[in-house]
C-alpha positions in Angstrom: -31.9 5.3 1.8 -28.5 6.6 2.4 -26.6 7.7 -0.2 -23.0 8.8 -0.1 -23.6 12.1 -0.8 -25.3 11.8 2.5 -23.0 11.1 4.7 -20.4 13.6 6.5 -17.7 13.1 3.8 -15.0 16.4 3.1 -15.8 16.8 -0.5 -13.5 16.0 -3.4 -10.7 14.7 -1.2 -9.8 10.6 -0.9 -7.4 8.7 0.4 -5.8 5.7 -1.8 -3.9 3.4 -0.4 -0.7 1.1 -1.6 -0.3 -1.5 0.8 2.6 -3.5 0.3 3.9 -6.9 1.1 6.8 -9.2 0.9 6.7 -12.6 -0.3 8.9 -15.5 -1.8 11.3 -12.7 -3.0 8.6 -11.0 -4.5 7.3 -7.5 -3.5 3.3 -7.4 -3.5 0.3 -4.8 -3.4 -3.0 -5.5 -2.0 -5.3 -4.7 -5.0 -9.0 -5.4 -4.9 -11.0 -6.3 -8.1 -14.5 -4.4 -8.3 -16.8 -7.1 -8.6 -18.8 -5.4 -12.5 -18.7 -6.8 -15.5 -15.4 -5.5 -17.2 -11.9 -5.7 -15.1 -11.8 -3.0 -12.8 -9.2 -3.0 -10.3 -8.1 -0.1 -8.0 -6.0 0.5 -4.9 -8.0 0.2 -1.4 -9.3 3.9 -0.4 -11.9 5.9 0.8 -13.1 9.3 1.9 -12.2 11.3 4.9 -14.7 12.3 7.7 -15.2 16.0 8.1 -14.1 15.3 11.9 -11.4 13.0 10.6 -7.8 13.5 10.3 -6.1 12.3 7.2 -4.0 9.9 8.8 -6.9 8.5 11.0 -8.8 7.8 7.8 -6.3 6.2 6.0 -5.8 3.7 9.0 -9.0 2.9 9.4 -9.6 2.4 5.8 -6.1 0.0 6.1 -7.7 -1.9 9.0 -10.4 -2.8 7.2 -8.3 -4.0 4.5 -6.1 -5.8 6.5 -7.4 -6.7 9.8 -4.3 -5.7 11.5 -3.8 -2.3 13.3 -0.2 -2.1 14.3 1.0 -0.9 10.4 4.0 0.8 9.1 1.9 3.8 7.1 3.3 7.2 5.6 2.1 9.6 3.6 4.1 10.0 0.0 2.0 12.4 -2.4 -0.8 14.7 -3.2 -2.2 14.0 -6.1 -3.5 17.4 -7.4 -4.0 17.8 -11.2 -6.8 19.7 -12.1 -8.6 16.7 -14.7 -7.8 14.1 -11.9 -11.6 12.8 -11.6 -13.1 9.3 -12.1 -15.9 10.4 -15.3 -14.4 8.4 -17.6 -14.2 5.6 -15.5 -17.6 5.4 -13.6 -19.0 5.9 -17.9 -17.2 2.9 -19.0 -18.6 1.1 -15.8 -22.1 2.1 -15.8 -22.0 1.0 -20.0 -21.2 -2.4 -19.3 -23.0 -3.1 -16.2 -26.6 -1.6 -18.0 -28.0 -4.7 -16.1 -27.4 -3.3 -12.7 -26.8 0.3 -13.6 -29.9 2.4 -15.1 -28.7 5.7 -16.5 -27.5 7.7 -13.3 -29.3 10.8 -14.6 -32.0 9.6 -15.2 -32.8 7.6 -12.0 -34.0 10.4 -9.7 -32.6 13.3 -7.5 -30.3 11.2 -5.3 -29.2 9.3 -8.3 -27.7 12.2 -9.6 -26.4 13.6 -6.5 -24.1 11.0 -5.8 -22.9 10.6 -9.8 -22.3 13.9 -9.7 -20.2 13.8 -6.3 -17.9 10.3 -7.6 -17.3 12.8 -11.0 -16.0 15.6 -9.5 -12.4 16.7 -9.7 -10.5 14.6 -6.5 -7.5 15.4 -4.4 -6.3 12.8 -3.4 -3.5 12.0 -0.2 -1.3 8.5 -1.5 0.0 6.3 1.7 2.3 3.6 1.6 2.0 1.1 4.2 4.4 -1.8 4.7 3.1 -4.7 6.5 4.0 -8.7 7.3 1.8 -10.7 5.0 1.4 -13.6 7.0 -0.2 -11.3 9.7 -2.5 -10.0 6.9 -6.3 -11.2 6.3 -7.3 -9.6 3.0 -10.9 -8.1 3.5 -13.3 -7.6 0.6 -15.9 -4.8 0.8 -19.4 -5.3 -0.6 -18.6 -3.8 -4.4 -15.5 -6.3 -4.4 -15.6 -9.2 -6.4 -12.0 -10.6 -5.2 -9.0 -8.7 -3.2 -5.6 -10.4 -3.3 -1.7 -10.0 -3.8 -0.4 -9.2 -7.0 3.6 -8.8 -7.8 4.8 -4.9 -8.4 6.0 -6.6 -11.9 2.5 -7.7 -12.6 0.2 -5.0 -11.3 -3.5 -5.4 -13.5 -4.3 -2.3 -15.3 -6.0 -0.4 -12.6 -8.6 2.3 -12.9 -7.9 6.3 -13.4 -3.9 6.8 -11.7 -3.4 3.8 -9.7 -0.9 2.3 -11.4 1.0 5.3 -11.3 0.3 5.5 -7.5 2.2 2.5 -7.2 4.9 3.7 -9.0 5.5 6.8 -7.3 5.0 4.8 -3.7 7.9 2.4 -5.3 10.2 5.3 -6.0 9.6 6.8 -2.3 10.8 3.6 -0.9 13.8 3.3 -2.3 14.8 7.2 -1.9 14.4 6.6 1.7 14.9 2.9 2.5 18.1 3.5 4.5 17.0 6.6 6.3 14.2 5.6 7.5 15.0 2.1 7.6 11.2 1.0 6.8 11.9 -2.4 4.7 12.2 -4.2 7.9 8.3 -3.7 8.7 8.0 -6.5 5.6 10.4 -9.2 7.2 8.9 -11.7 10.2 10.4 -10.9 13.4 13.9 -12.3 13.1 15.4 -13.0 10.0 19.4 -13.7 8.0 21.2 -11.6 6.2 20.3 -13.5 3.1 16.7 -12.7 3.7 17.5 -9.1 3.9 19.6 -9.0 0.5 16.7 -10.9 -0.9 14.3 -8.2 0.3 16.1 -4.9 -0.7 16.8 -6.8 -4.2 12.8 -7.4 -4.7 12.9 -3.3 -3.9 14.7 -2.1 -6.2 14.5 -4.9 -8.7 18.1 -5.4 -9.2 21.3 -7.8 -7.7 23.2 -6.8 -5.1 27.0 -8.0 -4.0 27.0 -10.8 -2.1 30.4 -9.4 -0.5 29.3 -5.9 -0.6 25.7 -5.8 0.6 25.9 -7.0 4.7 28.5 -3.9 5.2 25.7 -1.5 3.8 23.3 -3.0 6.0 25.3 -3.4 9.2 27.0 0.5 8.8 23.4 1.1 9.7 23.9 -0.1 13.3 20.8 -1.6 14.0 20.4 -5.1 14.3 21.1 -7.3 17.2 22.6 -10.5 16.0 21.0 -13.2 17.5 22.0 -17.2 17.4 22.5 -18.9 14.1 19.6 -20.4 12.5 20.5 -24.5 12.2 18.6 -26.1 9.4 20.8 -29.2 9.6 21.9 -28.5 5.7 25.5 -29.0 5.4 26.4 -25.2 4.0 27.5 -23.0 6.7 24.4 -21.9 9.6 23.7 -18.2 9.2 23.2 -16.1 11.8 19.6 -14.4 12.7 18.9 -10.8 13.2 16.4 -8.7 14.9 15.4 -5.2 13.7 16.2 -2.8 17.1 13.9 -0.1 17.1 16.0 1.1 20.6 19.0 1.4 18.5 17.5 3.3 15.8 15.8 5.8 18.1 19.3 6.2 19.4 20.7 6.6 16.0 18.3 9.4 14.8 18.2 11.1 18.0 21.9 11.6 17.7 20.8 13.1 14.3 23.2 10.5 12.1 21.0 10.4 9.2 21.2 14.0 8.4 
């Protein structure tokens, strides 16, 4: 039987990934639940292939979460420090699961092998991907119980440093949101001006000037306004936009974001 300290893995380097969403006003994370007794919750991730670049494997591990290839996805961290390993948690795991788990060391060769591969110190390479949620088909693996959308605001407690991978993916997003003009990737297609206010508020958790805000977001210079969107309400029809991805190749090819 195959064991994964069988298979062609690069040792004591993973991939975790925070995959997030945009719903109802609410940002969201993909989190799977580990389906032991005991909550156990961690971000989607995997190993890497020693033929494998980085950024292969953590699209393939996101296709497989998501059943969508096309997927905003960038790298944001390296999480290095030397007592990053997953002991403490696999201990706690293997003590209230006694039912399915005998003791690891104590099971045979292989056994051991592969408890002492999961214990090891990891490095581990955080991505952020940003992706429509109504194109999204959550996909469980065999050791999850249940995988759905939680609000950044209510995260579970998740195992070893995952909360604080969210975190950290969080803060990236809003350093960069209007150089690299990424939030779009978590609107539909087209899409008001309302709807983008609403989304860069859900970001960075916080109000924005109604007056104020579509001059931010317009100074950027790329979105084609489109017709206004009738709903047959008696308030004034907003106008739709599109995200022009011609526009902002222009833009950073003429280097205005340095």
């Amino acid at each position: 039987m195959e064991t994964v300290s069988d298979k062609n893995y690069i040792e004591q380097v993973s991939v975790e990934c925070v995959i997030l969403g945009y719903q109802n006003r609410q940002l969201k994370v993909l989190v799977p639940k580990l389906s032991f007794k005991g909550d156990f919750w961690g971000l989607p991730g995997g190993f890497v292939y020693q033929d494998e670049d980085t950024d292969e494997a953590a699209r393939r591990i996101l296709h497989a979460r998501t059943g969508i290839k096309d997927v905003y996805l960038e790298q944001f961290q390296v999480m290095g420090k030397a007592n990053r390993n997953s002991r403490a948690f696999l201990d706690r795991m293997i003590a209230q699961n006694a039912d399915r788990f005998n003791n690891p060391l104590a099971e045979g060769q292989r056994s051991r092998m592969d408890y002492d591969w999961f214990t090891r110190r990891f490095i581990s390479i955080g991505y952020y991907a940003l992706v429509d949620m109504s194109q999204v088909v959550p996909q469980k693996t065999d050791l999850d119980e249940s995988i759905d959308w939680y609000p950044v605001k209510e995260m579970p407690p998740m195992i070893m440093d995952h909360n604080q991978i969210v975190e950290n993916a969080l803060t990236t997003l809003r350093l960069t949101v209007d150089q690299k003009l990424n939030a779009f990737n978590l609107l539909s297609e087209t899409f008001t001006m309302q709807e983008i206010q609403e989304l860069y508020e859900a970001i960075f958790d916080k109000r924005f000037a109604q007056n104020n805000f579509p001059k931010r977001i317009l100074r950027l210079n790329v979105l084609e306004r489109l017709e206004k969107k009738y709903t047959g309400a008696a308030n004034k029809a907003p106008y739709l936009y599109r995200f022009s991805h011609e526009l902002q190749s222009q833009l950073l090819t003429n280097d205005l974001f340095e």
